[in-house]
N, C-alpha and C positions, 0 to 999 in steps of 0.2 A: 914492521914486518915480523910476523914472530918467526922466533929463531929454531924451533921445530921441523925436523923433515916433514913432508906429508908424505901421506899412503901413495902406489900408485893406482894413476887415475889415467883414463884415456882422454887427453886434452884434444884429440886431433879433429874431433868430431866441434860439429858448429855446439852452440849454447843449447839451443835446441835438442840434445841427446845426450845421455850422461851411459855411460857404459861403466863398468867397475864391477865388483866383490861385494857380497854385503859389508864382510867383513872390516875393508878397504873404507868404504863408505861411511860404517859406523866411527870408525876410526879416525876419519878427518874431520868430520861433525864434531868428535870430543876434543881434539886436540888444540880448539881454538875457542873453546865454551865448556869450563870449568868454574861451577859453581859452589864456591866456599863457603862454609857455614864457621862462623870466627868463636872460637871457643879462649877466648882472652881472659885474663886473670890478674894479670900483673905486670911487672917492666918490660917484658919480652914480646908483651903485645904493644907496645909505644914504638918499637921497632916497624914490626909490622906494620904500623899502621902509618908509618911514615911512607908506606907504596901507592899511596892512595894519591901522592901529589902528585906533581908535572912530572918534578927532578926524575921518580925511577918510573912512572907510568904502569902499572899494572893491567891497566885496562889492555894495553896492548895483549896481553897473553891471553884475554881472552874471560878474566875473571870476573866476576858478578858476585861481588857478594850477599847474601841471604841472611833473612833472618827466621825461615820454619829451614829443620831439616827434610823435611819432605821437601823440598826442593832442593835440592845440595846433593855434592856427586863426591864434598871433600871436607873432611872438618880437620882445622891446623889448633891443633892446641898448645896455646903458650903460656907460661908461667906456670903458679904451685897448683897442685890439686890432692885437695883432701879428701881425708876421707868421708865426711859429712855431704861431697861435693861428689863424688866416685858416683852413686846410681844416677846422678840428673847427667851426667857424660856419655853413661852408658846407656839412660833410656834414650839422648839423641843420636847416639850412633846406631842403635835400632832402628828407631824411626825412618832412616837415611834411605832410599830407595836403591838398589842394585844397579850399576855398580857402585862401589864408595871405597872412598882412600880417606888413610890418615896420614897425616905430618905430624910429627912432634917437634918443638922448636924450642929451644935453648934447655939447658943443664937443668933447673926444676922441673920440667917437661920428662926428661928423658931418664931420669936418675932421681929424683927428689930435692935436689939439688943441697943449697948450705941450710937448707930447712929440714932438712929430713936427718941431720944426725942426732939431736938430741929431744927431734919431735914423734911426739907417739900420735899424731893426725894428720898427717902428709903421707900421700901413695909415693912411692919410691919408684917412679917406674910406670909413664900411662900406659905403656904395654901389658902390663898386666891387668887393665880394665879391658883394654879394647885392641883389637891387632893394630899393630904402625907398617906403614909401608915405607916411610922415608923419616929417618932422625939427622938431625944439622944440631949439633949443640953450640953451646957458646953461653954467652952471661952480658951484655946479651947477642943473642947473631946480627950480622950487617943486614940490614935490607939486600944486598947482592946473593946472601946466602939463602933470601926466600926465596930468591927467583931461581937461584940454581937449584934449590930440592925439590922448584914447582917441573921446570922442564926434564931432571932426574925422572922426578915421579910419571910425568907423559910419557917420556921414552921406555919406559922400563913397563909399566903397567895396562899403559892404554888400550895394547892390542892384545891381551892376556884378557878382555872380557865380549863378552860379545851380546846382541840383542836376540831377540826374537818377536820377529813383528809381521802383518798380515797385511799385504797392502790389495786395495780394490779402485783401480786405475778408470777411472772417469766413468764408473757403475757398472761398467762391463768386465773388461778383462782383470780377471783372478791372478794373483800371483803370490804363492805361499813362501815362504822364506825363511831359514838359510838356503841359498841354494849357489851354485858355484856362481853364475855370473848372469845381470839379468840387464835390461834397457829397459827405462827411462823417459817415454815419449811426452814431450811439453803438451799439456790438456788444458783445458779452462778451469776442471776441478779436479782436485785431486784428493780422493778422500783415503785418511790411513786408519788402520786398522786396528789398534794396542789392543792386542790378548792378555799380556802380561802389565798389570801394571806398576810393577814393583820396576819396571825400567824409568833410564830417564827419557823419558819421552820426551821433552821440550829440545832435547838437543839434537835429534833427527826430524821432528817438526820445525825447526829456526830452519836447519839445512832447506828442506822442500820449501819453506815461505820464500825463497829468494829463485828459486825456477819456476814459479807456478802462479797464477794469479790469484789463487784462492784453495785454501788446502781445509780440508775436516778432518776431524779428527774423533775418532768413537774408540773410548773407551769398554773391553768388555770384561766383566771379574775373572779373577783369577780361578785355575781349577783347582 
């Protein structure tokens, strides 16, 4: 179960009806489907990567790791990074599609760490390539500490972004959105709308594939 509040949600209605916020909405779609893009280098990613077993389960929180940043909503960067290595970090945190977080994870990450005092090619600091939203140092951190900066980082951040999307409910009824509070009625098709694609889309289309029996989805270019 993850260990996460959700938004709230009006449960009291049958399956058949979903009432809520967009915002609320958007909200609980991301807080169980956070996609990581592993920016690993060195010992600190041996840590991490020990999440992937039974013992601490990752999967539970909802993580999916990637391997394009265009699909990735989070990139955790651990161990050194040089300077030879700075523009290929920063062109994939470019690439990242809106919204996107960074983790930095252990003392070469955050600092340069015992590489950085008498090295003239180590970044001291990946905040200064690319903004962090959550640093956990250490040499290296516990797998306990991934998970605690992964649910920090939900709680803190999550509902600090928001979508905007155009939904057209079974070829008829129009519904443009953000709007304060909108309903939900179970259809055959449900087709969605992305104006923007610089969202992540996959995480409020996962939500709709599990009420719907069949969802589309049309992408149109950005203005």
């Amino acid at each position: 179960m993850n260990s996460i509040e959700f938004p709230l949600l009006d449960r009291t209605t049958q399956n058949s009806v979903i009432s809520t916020t967009l915002n609320d909405l958007s909200n609980w779609s991301r807080l169980s489907s956070l996609w990581p893009l592993l920016y690993g280098t060195s010992c600190c990613f041996i840590e991490f990567a020990s999440l992937i077993g039974s013992r601490f389960d990752f999967d539970r929180y909802g993580l999916v790791p990637r391997s394009s940043p265009r699909q990735a909503d989070l990139i955790l960067t651990a161990g050194t990074v040089t300077m030879k290595m700075a523009p290929s970090l920063v062109r994939l945190f470019e690439q990242m599609p809106e919204p996107k977080y960074v983790i930095a994870m252990g003392a070469c990450t955050i600092t340069g760490g015992m590489f950085s005092t008498d090295s003239y090619s180590t970044v001291r600091g990946v905040d200064k390539l690319i903004p962090v939203d959550v640093y956990f140092p250490g040499c290296p951190p516990k797998p306990e500490a991934v998970i605690d900066a992964i649910t920090k980082l939900l709680k803190k951040n999550i509902s600090a972004k928001s979508m905007k999307i155009e939904l057209d409910l079974n070829r008829g009824i129009g519904v443009l959105l953000p709007i304060t509070c909108f309903v939900l009625y179970a259809v055959l098709v449900l087709e969605i709308i992305i104006k923007d694609c610089s969202i992540n889309h996959h995480l409020l289309q996962r939500f709709f594939l599990k009420h719907f029996s069949t969802t589309r989805v049309h992408y149109l270019p950005t203005n």
